[in-house]
C-alpha distance (Angstrom), angle and dihedral (degrees) to the residues before:
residue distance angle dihedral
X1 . . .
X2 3.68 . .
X3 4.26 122.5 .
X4 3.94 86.4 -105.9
X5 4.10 98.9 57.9
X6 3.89 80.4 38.9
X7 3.69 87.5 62.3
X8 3.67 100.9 36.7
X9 4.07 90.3 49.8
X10 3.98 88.2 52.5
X11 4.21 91.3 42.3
X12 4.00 89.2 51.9
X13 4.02 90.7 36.8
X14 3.65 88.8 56.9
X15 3.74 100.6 40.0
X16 3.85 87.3 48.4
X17 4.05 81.5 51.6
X18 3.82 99.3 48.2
X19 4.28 83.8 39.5
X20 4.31 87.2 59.1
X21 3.84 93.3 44.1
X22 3.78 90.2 49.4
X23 3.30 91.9 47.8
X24 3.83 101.6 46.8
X25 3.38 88.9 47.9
X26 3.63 102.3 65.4
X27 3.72 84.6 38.2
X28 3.85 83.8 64.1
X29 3.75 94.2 39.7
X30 3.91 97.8 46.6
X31 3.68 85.4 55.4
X32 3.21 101.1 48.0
X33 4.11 87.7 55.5
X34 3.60 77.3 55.6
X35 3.36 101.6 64.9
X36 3.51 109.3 34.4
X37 4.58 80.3 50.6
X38 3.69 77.2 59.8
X39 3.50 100.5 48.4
X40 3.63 90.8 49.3
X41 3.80 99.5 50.2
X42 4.31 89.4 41.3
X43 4.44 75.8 51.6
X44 3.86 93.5 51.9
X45 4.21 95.1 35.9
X46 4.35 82.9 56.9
X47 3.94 92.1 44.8
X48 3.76 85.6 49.0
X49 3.98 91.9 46.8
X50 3.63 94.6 43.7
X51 3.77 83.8 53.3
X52 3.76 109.0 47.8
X53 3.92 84.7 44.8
X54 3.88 87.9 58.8
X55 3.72 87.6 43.4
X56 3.85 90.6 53.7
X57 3.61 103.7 54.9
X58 4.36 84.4 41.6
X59 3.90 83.5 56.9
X60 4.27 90.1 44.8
X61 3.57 91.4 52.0
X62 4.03 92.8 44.8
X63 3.85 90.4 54.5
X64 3.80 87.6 40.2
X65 3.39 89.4 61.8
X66 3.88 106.3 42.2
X67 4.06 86.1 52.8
X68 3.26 89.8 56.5
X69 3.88 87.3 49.3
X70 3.40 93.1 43.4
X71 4.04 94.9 49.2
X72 3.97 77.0 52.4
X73 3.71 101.9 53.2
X74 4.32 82.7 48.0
X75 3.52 90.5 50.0
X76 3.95 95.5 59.6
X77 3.59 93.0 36.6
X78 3.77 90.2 56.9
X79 3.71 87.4 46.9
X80 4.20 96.1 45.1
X81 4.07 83.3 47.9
């Protein structure tokens, strides 16, 4: 082997080098965009969790308190009847 395939087997050797770390690294970044997307969206479905379950016990306590209104208003209509 000559100097000149020499040099052309070390420029495509290093381009295919420099072509693998460019390409593993936005491997690693894209996944890494991934996973703190994921994080985010896991962050905003436990806000929304935390929320509704607040939300429920409000609504529980609402209807608990119109039944008991409601068993009132019976109560004196029974009694006016």
């Amino acid at each position: 082997m000559d100097m000149g395939q020499a040099g052309m087997l070390f420029a495509f050797g290093f381009l295919l080098l420099i072509t693998a770390i460019i390409i593993v690294t936005i491997i690693t970044i894209a996944s890494a965009a991934k996973a703190k997307a994921s994080a985010a969206r896991e962050a905003n479905y436990r806000a929304l969790a935390e929320k509704s379950s607040l939300d429920a016990a409000e609504i529980k306590a609402s209807l608990i308190e119109v039944k008991g209104r409601l068993a009132s208003v019976e109560r004196i209509l029974r009694e006016v009847d």
